[in-house]
LUMPADREN-119962 format. One record per residue (C-alpha): residue in one letter; x, y, z. Coordinates in steps of 0.02 Angstrom, whole numbers, plus 50000, padded with zeros to 5 digits. Each point is the difference from the previous one (the first is absolute). Example, Ala and Ser with C-alpha at 12.3 -4.5 7.8 and 13.67 -1.06 7.14 Angstrom:
! LUMPADREN-119962
@res: a; u: 50615; v: 49775; w: 50390 .
@res: s; u: 50069; v: 50172; w: 49967 .
END
This chain:
! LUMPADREN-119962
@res: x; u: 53632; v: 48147; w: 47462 .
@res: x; u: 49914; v: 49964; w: 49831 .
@res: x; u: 50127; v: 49958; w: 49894 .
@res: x; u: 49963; v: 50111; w: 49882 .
@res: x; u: 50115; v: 50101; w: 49864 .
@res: x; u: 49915; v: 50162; w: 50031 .
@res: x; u: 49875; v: 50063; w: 50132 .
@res: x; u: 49914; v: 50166; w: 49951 .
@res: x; u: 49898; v: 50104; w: 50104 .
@res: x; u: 49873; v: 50118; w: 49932 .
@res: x; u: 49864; v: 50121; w: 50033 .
@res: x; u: 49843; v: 50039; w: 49903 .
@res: x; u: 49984; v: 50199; w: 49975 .
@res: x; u: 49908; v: 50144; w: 49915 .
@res: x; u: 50128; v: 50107; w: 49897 .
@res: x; u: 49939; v: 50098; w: 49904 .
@res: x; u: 49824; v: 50081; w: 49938 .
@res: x; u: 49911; v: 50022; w: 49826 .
@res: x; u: 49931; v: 50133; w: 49927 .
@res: x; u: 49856; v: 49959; w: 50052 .
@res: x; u: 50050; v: 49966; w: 50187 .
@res: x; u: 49999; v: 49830; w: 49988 .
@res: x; u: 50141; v: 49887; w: 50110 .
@res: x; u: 50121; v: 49909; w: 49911 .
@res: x; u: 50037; v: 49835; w: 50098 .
@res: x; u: 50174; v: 49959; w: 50005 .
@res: x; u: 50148; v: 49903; w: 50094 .
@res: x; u: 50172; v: 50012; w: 50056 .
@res: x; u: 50114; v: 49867; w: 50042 .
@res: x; u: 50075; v: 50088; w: 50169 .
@res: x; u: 50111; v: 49858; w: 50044 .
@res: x; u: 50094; v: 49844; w: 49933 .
@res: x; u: 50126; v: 49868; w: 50050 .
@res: x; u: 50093; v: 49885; w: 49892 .
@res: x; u: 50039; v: 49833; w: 50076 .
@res: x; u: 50182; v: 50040; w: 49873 .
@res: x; u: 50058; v: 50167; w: 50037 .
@res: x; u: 50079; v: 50007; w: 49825 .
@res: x; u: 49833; v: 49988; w: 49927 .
@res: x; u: 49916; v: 50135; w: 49904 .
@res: x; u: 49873; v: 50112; w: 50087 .
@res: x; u: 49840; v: 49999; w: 49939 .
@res: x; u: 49898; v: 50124; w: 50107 .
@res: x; u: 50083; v: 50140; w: 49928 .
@res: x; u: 49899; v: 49970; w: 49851 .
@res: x; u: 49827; v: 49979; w: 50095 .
@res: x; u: 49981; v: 50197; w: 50055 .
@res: x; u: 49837; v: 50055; w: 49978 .
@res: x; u: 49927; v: 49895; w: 49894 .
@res: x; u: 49827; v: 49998; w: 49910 .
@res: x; u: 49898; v: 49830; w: 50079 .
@res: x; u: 49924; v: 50022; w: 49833 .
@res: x; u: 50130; v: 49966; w: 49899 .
@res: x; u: 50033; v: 49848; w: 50112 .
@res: x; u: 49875; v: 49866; w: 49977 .
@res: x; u: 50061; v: 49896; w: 50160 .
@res: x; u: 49925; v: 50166; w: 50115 .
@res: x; u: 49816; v: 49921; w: 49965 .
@res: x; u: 50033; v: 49852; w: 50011 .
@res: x; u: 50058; v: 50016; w: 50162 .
@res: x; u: 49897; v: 50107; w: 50072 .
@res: x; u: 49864; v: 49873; w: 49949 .
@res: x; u: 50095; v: 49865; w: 50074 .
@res: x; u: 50093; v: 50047; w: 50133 .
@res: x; u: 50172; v: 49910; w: 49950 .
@res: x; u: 50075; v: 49931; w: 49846 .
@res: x; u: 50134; v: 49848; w: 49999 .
@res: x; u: 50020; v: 49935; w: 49837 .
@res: x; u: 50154; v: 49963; w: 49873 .
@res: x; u: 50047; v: 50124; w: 49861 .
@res: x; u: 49913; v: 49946; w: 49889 .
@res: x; u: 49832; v: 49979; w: 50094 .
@res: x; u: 50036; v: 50188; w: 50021 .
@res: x; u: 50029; v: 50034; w: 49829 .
@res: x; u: 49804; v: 49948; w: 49966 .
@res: x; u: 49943; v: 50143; w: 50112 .
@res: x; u: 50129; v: 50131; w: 49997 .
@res: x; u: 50132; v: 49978; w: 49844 .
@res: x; u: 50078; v: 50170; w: 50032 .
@res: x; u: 50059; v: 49957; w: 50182 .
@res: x; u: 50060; v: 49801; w: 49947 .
@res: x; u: 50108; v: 50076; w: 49838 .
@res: x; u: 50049; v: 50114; w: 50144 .
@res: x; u: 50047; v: 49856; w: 50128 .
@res: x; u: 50067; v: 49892; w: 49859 .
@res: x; u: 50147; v: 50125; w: 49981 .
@res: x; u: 50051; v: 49959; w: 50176 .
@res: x; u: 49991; v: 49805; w: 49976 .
@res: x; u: 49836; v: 49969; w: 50125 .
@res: x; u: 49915; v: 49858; w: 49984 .
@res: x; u: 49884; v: 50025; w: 50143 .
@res: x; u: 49885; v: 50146; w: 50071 .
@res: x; u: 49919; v: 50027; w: 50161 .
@res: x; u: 49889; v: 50153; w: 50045 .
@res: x; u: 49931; v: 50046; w: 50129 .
@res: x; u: 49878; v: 50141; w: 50071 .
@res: x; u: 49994; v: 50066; w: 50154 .
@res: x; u: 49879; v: 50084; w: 50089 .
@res: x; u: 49989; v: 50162; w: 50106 .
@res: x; u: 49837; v: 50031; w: 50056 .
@res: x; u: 49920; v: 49877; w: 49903 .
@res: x; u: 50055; v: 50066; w: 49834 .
@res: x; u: 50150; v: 49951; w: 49892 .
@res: x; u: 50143; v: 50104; w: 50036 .
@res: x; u: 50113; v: 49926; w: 49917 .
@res: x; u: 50097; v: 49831; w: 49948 .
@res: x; u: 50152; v: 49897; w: 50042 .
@res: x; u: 50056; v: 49922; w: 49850 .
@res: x; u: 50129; v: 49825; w: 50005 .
@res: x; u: 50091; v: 49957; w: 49828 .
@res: x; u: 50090; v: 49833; w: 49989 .
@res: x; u: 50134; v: 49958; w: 49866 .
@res: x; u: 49991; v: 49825; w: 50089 .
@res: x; u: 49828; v: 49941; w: 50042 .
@res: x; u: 50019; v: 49795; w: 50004 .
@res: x; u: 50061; v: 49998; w: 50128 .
@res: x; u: 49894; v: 50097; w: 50150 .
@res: x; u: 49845; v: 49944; w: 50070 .
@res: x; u: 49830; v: 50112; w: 49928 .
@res: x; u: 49936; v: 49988; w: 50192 .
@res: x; u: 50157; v: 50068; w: 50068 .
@res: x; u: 49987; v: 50144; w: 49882 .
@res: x; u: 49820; v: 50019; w: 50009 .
@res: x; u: 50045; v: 50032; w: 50207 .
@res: x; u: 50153; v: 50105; w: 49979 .
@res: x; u: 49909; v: 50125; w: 49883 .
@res: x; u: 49852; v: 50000; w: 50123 .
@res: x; u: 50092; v: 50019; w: 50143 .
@res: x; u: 50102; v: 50172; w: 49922 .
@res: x; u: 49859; v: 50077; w: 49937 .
@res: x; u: 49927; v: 50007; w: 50180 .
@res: x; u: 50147; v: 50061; w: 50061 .
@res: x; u: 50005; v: 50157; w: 49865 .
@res: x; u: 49819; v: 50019; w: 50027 .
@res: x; u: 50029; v: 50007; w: 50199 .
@res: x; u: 50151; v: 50113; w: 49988 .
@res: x; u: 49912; v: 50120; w: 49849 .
@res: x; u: 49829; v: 50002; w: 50137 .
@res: x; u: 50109; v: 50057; w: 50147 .
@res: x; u: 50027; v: 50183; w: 50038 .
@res: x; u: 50150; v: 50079; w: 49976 .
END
Protein backbone atom coordinates (compact mmCIF):
# COMPACT_ATOMS: atom_id res chain seq x y z
CA UNK A 1 0.00 0.00 0.00
CA UNK A 2 0.96 3.71 0.38
CA UNK A 3 0.72 4.35 3.74
CA UNK A 4 -1.33 6.97 3.47
CA UNK A 5 -4.21 8.47 5.96
CA UNK A 6 -6.65 8.97 3.21
CA UNK A 7 -6.79 7.90 -0.49
CA UNK A 8 -9.41 9.83 -2.55
CA UNK A 9 -10.53 9.10 -5.88
CA UNK A 10 -12.03 11.67 -8.11
CA UNK A 11 -13.34 12.54 -11.46
CA UNK A 12 -13.20 15.78 -13.41
CA UNK A 13 -16.88 16.69 -14.76
CA UNK A 14 -19.12 19.27 -16.44
CA UNK A 15 -22.15 20.09 -14.09
CA UNK A 16 -23.77 22.51 -14.85
CA UNK A 17 -24.23 25.36 -17.73
CA UNK A 18 -24.36 29.29 -17.73
CA UNK A 19 -26.52 31.44 -19.06
CA UNK A 20 -24.71 31.77 -21.64
CA UNK A 21 -24.09 27.96 -22.33
CA UNK A 22 -20.91 27.90 -21.11
CA UNK A 23 -19.53 24.48 -19.06
CA UNK A 24 -18.75 24.78 -15.63
CA UNK A 25 -15.73 22.43 -14.86
CA UNK A 26 -16.10 20.67 -11.74
CA UNK A 27 -15.09 17.48 -9.54
CA UNK A 28 -16.36 14.93 -7.30
CA UNK A 29 -14.54 12.91 -4.93
CA UNK A 30 -16.40 9.37 -5.84
CA UNK A 31 -14.39 7.35 -3.48
CA UNK A 32 -12.20 7.41 -0.29
CA UNK A 33 -10.46 5.14 2.20
CA UNK A 34 -9.08 6.00 5.50
CA UNK A 35 -6.08 4.02 6.53
CA UNK A 36 -8.25 4.65 10.45
CA UNK A 37 -11.70 3.74 9.95
CA UNK A 38 -12.66 6.11 12.81
CA UNK A 39 -11.45 8.91 10.82
CA UNK A 40 -13.59 11.60 9.43
CA UNK A 41 -14.71 11.43 5.81
CA UNK A 42 -13.74 13.99 3.73
CA UNK A 43 -15.23 13.23 0.25
CA UNK A 44 -18.53 13.97 1.35
CA UNK A 45 -17.56 17.50 1.27
CA UNK A 46 -15.85 17.37 -2.33
CA UNK A 47 -19.33 16.90 -4.45
CA UNK A 48 -19.33 18.89 -7.30
CA UNK A 49 -17.06 21.26 -6.82
CA UNK A 50 -16.03 24.45 -8.83
CA UNK A 51 -12.04 23.71 -10.11
CA UNK A 52 -12.22 27.41 -9.97
CA UNK A 53 -12.63 27.93 -6.67
CA UNK A 54 -9.79 25.40 -6.16
CA UNK A 55 -6.49 26.73 -7.11
CA UNK A 56 -4.65 23.18 -6.90
CA UNK A 57 -7.08 22.11 -10.30
CA UNK A 58 -4.44 24.30 -12.48
CA UNK A 59 -1.87 23.57 -11.07
CA UNK A 60 -2.26 20.19 -11.70
CA UNK A 61 -3.47 20.05 -14.78
CA UNK A 62 -0.28 22.00 -15.70
CA UNK A 63 1.75 19.59 -13.93
CA UNK A 64 0.49 16.45 -13.94
CA UNK A 65 0.97 15.61 -10.05
CA UNK A 66 1.49 17.52 -6.92
CA UNK A 67 3.47 16.05 -3.71
CA UNK A 68 4.28 18.63 -1.45
CA UNK A 69 3.74 19.39 2.49
CA UNK A 70 0.87 21.61 3.74
CA UNK A 71 2.26 24.29 3.69
CA UNK A 72 3.93 24.15 0.19
CA UNK A 73 0.20 23.75 -0.65
CA UNK A 74 -0.92 26.56 1.18
CA UNK A 75 1.28 28.89 -1.39
CA UNK A 76 -0.83 27.67 -4.32
CA UNK A 77 -4.15 26.75 -3.03
CA UNK A 78 -4.88 28.25 0.73
CA UNK A 79 -8.53 27.24 0.60
CA UNK A 80 -7.80 23.41 0.19
CA UNK A 81 -4.55 23.46 2.97
CA UNK A 82 -6.97 25.45 5.74
CA UNK A 83 -9.18 22.65 4.47
CA UNK A 84 -6.57 19.71 5.01
CA UNK A 85 -5.22 21.40 8.14
CA UNK A 86 -8.57 20.60 9.90
CA UNK A 87 -7.84 16.94 9.38
CA UNK A 88 -4.15 17.14 10.75
CA UNK A 89 -2.27 16.39 7.09
CA UNK A 90 0.93 17.23 6.78
CA UNK A 91 1.46 15.81 3.39
CA UNK A 92 -0.39 15.86 -0.12
CA UNK A 93 -0.11 13.80 -3.12
CA UNK A 94 -2.17 14.29 -6.38
CA UNK A 95 -2.36 12.71 -9.01
CA UNK A 96 -4.09 12.83 -12.61
CA UNK A 97 -5.03 10.28 -14.57
CA UNK A 98 -5.66 9.96 -17.93
CA UNK A 99 -8.46 8.45 -20.16
CA UNK A 100 -7.86 9.02 -23.56
CA UNK A 101 -5.19 11.28 -23.17
CA UNK A 102 -7.08 13.80 -21.18
CA UNK A 103 -7.32 14.23 -17.38
CA UNK A 104 -10.16 12.46 -16.04
CA UNK A 105 -9.66 12.76 -12.94
CA UNK A 106 -7.20 12.51 -9.74
CA UNK A 107 -6.20 10.19 -6.93
CA UNK A 108 -5.37 12.20 -4.12
CA UNK A 109 -2.91 10.62 -0.89
CA UNK A 110 -3.00 12.75 2.49
CA UNK A 111 -0.47 11.84 5.18
CA UNK A 112 -0.79 12.89 8.89
CA UNK A 113 2.71 11.12 9.08
CA UNK A 114 5.03 11.86 6.26
CA UNK A 115 8.75 11.29 7.89
CA UNK A 116 8.62 8.46 7.71
CA UNK A 117 7.74 6.94 3.95
CA UNK A 118 9.94 7.06 1.13
CA UNK A 119 8.83 10.08 -1.75
CA UNK A 120 9.81 7.26 -4.50
CA UNK A 121 7.61 4.72 -3.00
CA UNK A 122 4.79 7.16 -3.07
CA UNK A 123 5.62 8.70 -6.23
CA UNK A 124 5.09 4.67 -7.61
CA UNK A 125 2.07 3.80 -5.60
CA UNK A 126 0.12 6.91 -6.84
CA UNK A 127 1.29 6.13 -10.42
CA UNK A 128 0.57 2.76 -10.35
CA UNK A 129 -3.45 3.49 -9.08
CA UNK A 130 -4.08 6.03 -11.34
CA UNK A 131 -3.42 3.54 -14.25
CA UNK A 132 -5.45 1.21 -12.80
CA UNK A 133 -8.65 3.80 -12.51
CA UNK A 134 -7.77 5.04 -15.86
CA UNK A 135 -7.76 1.26 -17.27
CA UNK A 136 -10.90 0.25 -15.41
CA UNK A 137 -12.84 3.94 -16.26
CA UNK A 138 -11.51 3.09 -20.36
CA UNK A 139 -13.05 -0.40 -20.30
CA UNK A 140 -16.60 -1.03 -21.42
CA UNK A 141 -19.12 -1.87 -19.23
Amino acid sequence: GTGCDYAIEAEYHNGDKSLNGLSFKKFTMLYEEPKNQKDVLLAKEYQHQLNSLYKFTSYLYQRGYINMSINELRAIDKRLANELDLYNIKQVLIYNFYVNGSPAGFVMLLYKDYDKIKEVDIMSNAYKCSMDIARLLSEPY
